[in-house]
C-alpha positions as semicolon CSV with decimal commas, in nm:
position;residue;x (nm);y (nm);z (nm)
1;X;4,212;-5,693;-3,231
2;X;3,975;-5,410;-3,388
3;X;4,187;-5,110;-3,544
4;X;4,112;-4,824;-3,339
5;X;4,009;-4,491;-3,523
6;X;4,160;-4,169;-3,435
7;X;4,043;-3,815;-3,538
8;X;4,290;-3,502;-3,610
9;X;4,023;-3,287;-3,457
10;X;4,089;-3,160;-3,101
11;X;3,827;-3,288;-2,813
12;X;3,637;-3,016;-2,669
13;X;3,503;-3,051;-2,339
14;X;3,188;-2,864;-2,293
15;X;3,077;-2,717;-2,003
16;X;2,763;-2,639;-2,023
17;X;2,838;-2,220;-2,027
18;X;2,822;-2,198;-2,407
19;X;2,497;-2,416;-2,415
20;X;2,352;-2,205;-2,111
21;X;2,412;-1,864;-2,307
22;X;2,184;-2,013;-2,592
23;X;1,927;-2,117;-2,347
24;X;1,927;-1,729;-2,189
25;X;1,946;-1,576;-2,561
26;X;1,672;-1,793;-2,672
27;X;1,484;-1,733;-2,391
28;X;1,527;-1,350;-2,418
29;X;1,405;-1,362;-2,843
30;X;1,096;-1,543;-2,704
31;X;0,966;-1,309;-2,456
32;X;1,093;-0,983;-2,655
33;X;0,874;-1,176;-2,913
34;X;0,591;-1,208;-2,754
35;X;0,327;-0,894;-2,738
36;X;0,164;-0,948;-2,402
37;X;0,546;-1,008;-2,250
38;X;0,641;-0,676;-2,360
39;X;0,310;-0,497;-2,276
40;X;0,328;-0,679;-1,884
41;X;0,699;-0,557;-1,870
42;X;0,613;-0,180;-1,990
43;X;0,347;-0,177;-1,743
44;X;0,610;-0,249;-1,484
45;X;0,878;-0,056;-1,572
46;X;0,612;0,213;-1,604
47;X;0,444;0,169;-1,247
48;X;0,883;0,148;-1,138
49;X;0,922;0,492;-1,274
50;X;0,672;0,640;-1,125
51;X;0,742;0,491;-0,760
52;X;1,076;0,638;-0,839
53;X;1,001;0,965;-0,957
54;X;0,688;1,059;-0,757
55;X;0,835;1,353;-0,553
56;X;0,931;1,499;-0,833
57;X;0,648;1,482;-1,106
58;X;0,352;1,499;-0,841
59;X;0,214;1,859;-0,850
60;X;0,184;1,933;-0,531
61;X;0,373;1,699;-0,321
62;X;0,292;1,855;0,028
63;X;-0,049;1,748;-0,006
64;X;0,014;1,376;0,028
65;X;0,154;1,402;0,403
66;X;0,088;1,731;0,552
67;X;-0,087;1,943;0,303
68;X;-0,404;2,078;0,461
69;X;-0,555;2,389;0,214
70;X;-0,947;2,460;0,346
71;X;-1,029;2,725;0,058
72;X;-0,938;2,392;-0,186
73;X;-1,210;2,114;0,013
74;X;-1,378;1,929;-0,270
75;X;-1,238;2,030;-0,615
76;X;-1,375;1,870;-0,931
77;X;-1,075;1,692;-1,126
78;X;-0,948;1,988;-1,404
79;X;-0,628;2,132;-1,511
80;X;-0,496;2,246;-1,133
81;X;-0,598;1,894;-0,979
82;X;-0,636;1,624;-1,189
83;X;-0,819;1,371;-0,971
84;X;-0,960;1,683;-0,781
85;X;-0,919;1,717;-0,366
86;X;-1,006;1,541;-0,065
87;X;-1,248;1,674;0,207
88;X;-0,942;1,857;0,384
89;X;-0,804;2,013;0,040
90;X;-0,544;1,788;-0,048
91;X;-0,479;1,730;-0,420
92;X;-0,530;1,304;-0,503
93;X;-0,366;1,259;-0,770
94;X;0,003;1,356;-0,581
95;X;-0,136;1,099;-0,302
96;X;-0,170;0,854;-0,561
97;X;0,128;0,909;-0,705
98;X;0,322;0,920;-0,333
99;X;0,116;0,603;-0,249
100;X;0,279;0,415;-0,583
101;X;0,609;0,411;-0,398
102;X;0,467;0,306;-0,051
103;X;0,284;0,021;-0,165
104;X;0,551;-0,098;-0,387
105;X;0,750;-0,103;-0,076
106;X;0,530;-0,275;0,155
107;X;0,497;-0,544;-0,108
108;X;0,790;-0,627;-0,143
109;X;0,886;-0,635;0,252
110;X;0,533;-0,877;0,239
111;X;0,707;-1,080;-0,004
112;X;1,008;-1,123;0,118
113;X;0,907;-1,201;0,456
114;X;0,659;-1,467;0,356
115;X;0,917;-1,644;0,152
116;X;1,151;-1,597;0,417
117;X;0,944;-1,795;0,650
118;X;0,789;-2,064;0,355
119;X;1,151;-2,173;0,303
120;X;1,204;-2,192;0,666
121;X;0,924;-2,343;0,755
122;X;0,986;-2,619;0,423
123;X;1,339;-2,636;0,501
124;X;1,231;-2,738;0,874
125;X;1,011;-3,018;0,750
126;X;1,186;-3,127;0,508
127;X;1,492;-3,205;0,712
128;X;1,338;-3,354;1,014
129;X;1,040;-3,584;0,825
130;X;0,820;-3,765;1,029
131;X;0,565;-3,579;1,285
132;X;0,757;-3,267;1,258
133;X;0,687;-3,216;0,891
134;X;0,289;-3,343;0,990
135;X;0,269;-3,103;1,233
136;X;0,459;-2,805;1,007
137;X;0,245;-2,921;0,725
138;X;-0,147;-2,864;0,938
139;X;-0,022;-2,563;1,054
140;X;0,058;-2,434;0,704
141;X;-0,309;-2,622;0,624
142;X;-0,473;-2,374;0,896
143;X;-0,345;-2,089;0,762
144;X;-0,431;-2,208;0,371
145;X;-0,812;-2,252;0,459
146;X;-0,845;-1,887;0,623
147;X;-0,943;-1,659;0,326
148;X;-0,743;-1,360;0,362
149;X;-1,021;-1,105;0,281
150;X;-1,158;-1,290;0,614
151;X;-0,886;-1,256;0,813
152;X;-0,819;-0,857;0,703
153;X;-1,166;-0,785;0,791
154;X;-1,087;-0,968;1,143
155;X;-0,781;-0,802;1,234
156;X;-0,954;-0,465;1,144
């Protein structure tokens, strides 16, 4: 019968946690690393901050709901109104900057709804099969040849 070896040094049984830490720290040198990462991620954190912080950098934050100021219709962009004013007097640049927030909003809810219903409507199919997941799968092809440009001119 063969000898059988033995080793002094303890057995370690691995997890996977240590070896998933190196794959997150790896992963985080490679996109800090990498110029057009950063530059995306400033851009977002930028277009973040100023969502957040609208009410309170935009100059004149009256004028993106309820500000009406007649004497103002029509301003060239300068010092008082960067982007200038609107036919009824209302400074831009504070709508834009109001409007940052909104839209980030409503894209989100948009995205979270449609993968709300994509994983409902896959989760459907894929647990049924057969002509369920056929007839899931040409209603999802209905909506996928519709150009959505098409469609928003259509519902508008």
């Amino acid at each position: 019968m063969a000898d059988l070896i033995t080793d002094d040094k303890p057995v370690s049984i691995d997890d996977g946690r240590s070896h998933r830490w190196e794959n997150l720290r790896r992963g985080v040198y490679r996109f800090r690393s990498n110029t057009m990462s950063m530059l995306g991620l400033s851009i977002l954190v930028f277009i973040f901050a100023v969502a957040i912080l609208a009410p309170y950098i935009a100059p004149y934050p009256k004028d993106a709901t309820t500000g009406v100021n007649p004497v103002a219709r029509f301003t060239e962009p300068g010092a008082e109104h960067p982007f200038g004013t609107d036919r009824i007097g209302r400074d831009i640049f504070s709508r834009v900057l109001i409007g940052t927030g909104l839209a980030l909003k409503v894209g989100t809810t948009i995205i979270v709804l449609a993968t709300s219903i994509g994983v409902t409507i896959g989760a459907v199919a894929a647990y049924f099969g057969g002509w369920v997941d056929e007839l899931l799968m040409r209603f999802t092809d209905i909506f996928l040849t519709v150009p959505g440009l098409v469609l928003a001119i259509a519902v508008t």
